[in-house]
N, C-alpha and C positions, 0 to 999 in steps of 0.2 A: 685168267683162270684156266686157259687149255694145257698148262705146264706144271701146273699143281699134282700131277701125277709124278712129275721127274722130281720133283722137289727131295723125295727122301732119298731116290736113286743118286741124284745128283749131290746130295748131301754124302751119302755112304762114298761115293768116287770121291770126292773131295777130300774127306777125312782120310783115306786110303791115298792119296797122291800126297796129301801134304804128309803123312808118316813114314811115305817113302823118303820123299826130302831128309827130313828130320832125320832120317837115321842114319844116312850117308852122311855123317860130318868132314869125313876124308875129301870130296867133291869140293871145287873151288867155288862152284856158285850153283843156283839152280838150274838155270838154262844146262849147264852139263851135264847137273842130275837128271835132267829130263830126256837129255839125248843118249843119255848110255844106259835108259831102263828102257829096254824095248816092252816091258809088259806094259807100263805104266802109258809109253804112247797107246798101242792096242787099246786100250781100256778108256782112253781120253777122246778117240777116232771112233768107237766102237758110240761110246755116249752122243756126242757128236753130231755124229750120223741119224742117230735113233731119233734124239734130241729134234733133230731137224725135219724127219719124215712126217712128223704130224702138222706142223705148218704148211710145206708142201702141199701133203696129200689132201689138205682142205682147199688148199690156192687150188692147185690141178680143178679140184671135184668142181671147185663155184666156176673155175674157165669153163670147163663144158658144159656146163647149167647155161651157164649165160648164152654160149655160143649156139646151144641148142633151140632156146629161146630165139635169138636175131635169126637162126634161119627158118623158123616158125613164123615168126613176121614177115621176114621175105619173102616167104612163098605167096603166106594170105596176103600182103602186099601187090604181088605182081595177079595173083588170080581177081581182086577186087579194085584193083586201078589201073587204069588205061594205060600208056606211058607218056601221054601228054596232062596228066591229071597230076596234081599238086597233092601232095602227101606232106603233115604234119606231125613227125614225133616228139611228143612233150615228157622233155627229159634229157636223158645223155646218152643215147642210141644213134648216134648219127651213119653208124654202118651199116644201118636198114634203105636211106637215103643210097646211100654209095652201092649197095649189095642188090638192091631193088631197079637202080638207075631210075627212080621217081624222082621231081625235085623236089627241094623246099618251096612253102611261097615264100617264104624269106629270108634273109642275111641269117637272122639265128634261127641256124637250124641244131643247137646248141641253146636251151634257153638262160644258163646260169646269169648270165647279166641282168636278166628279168628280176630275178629272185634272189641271189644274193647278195647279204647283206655287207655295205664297204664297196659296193660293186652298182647294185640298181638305181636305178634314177629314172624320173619319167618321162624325160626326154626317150630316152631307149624304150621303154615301153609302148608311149606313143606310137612309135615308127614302125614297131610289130605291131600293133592294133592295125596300122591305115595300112602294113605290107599284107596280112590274112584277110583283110577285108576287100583290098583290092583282086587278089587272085586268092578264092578261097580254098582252101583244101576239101580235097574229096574225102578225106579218110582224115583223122586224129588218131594214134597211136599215145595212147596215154602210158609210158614207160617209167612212171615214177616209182612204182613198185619195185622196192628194194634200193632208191633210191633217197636216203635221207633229208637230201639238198630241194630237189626241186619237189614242189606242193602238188597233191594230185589234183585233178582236175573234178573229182566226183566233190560233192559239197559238203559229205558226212565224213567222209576222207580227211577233206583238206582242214576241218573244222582241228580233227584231232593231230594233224600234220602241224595247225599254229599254236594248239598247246604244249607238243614239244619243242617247238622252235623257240617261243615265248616271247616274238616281236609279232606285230602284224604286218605285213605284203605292203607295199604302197596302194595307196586307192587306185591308182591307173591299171595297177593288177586285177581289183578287182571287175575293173570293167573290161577286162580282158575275158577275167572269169564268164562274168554274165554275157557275153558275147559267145562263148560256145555254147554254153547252156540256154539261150536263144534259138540257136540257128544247127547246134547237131541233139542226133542222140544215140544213146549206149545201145550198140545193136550185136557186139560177140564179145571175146577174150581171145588171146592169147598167152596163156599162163596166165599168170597174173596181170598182165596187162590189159587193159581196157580198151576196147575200139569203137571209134565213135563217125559216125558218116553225118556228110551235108545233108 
């Protein structure tokens, strides 16, 4: 729907490019018609271009969004955890880990294997429950916001998070769930982000 604006534009150049064709019958094919109408390139390069600047300039806008975002976690990151203290982002943020130099408690510091579906299994899950429980995070960075894939961690969230997804999480998930919701609680934000301490 972001290109429905080009749509009569792109129509009008169309119709005007294919009449230039047409009307050159003398030209042995189109590729020649097209290379010996310098207006008609202009106007294809011109569209093109334009054409292209609004995908662009949305990509650009959401990388700074975002990148302004991880260095917001960063910060609150290093001013709220030691650097021997275990840091947990739930989600697909792992340049908070990397940018912060906090560890993971665990191998997935990535949780898409948890949750994706073709992909989870409770075997994986398990080994995240006994790797957070063994060294537990000082901090949970709940990063799913704006993030489709993985289910936020809040419960009124994640409730609306399984009616669009329209399968349910494996049970080992869920006692993944009830294990944070036990042992932390919601104490700031970062953007939309949720931060949750031991």
């Amino acid at each position: 729907h972001y290109y429905l604006s080009w749509l009569a534009t792109g129509t009008v150049l169309a119709g005007w490019a294919a009449g230039g064709f047409l009307q050159k019958k003398d030209e042995p094919d189109l590729v020649s018609r097209f290379e010996r109408n310098p207006h008609l390139r202009r106007w294809v390069a011109a569209y093109l271009l334009a054409a292209s600047a609004v995908p662009l300039a949305r990509f650009t806008l959401e990388l700074a969004r975002r990148d302004h975002l991880r260095e917001q976690a960063v910060a609150y990151v290093k001013s709220q955890a030691a650097l021997e203290d275990y840091v947990l982002v739930w989600g697909n943020e792992p340049f908070v880990h990397v940018l912060s130099h906090r560890r993971s408690p665990t191998r997935f510091f990535e949780q898409y294997p948890l949750y994706q579906p073709g992909y989870e299994r409770a075997a994986l899950i398990e080994v995240f429950l006994r790797e957070i429980q063994a060294k537990p995070p000082k901090l949970i960075i709940d990063a799913s916001a704006g993030n489709t894939i993985a289910p936020p961690l809040d419960a009124q969230l994640r409730r609306r998070w399984m009616d669009r997804r329209g399968q349910p999480v494996l049970p080992e998930l869920e006692q993944v769930f009830q294990h944070f919701a036990n042992r932390y609680e919601r104490i700031d934000a970062i953007g939309p982000w949720s931060v949750y301490r031991y």
